[in-house]
N, C-alpha and C positions, 0 to 999 in steps of 0.2 A: 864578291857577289857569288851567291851558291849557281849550281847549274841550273836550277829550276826559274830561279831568279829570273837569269839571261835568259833563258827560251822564251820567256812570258816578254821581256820586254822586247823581243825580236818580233812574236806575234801580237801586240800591242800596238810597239808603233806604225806611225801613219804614215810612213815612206811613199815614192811616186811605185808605181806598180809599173811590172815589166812583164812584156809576154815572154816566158822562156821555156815552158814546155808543152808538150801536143796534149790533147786531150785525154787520148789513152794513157798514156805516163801522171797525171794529176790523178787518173781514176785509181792508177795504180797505185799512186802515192796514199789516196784516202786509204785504200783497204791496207796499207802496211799502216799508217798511222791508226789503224781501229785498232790492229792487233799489238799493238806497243804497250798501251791501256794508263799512261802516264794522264794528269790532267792536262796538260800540255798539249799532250798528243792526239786526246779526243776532239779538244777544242778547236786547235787549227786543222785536223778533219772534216771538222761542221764544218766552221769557213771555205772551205775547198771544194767539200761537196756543193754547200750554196750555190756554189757561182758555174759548178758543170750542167748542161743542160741535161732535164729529166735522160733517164734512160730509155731506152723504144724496146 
């Protein structure tokens, strides 16, 4: 299975969800996943941003 392969199905499946980081560290994680630019990587950015609330 190529590496792109596996990412896709790591951000696919439908595992039980875990809280494991603070909000600031998710924020941070989107903006380093913008800058990566892989399809991969844009995609479970949207997802991530989704679920943080708006910014103030």
């Amino acid at each position: 299975m190529s590496e792109d392969a596996r990412l896709w199905a790591l951000i696919e499946g439908q595992g039980e969800r875990e809280p494991l980081i603070t909000r600031g560290e998710a924020q941070a994680i989107v903006q380093l996943l913008r800058r990566e630019g892989s399809d991969a990587a844009d995609e479970l950015a949207v997802r991530l941003a989704g679920r943080l609330p708006a910014a103030e």
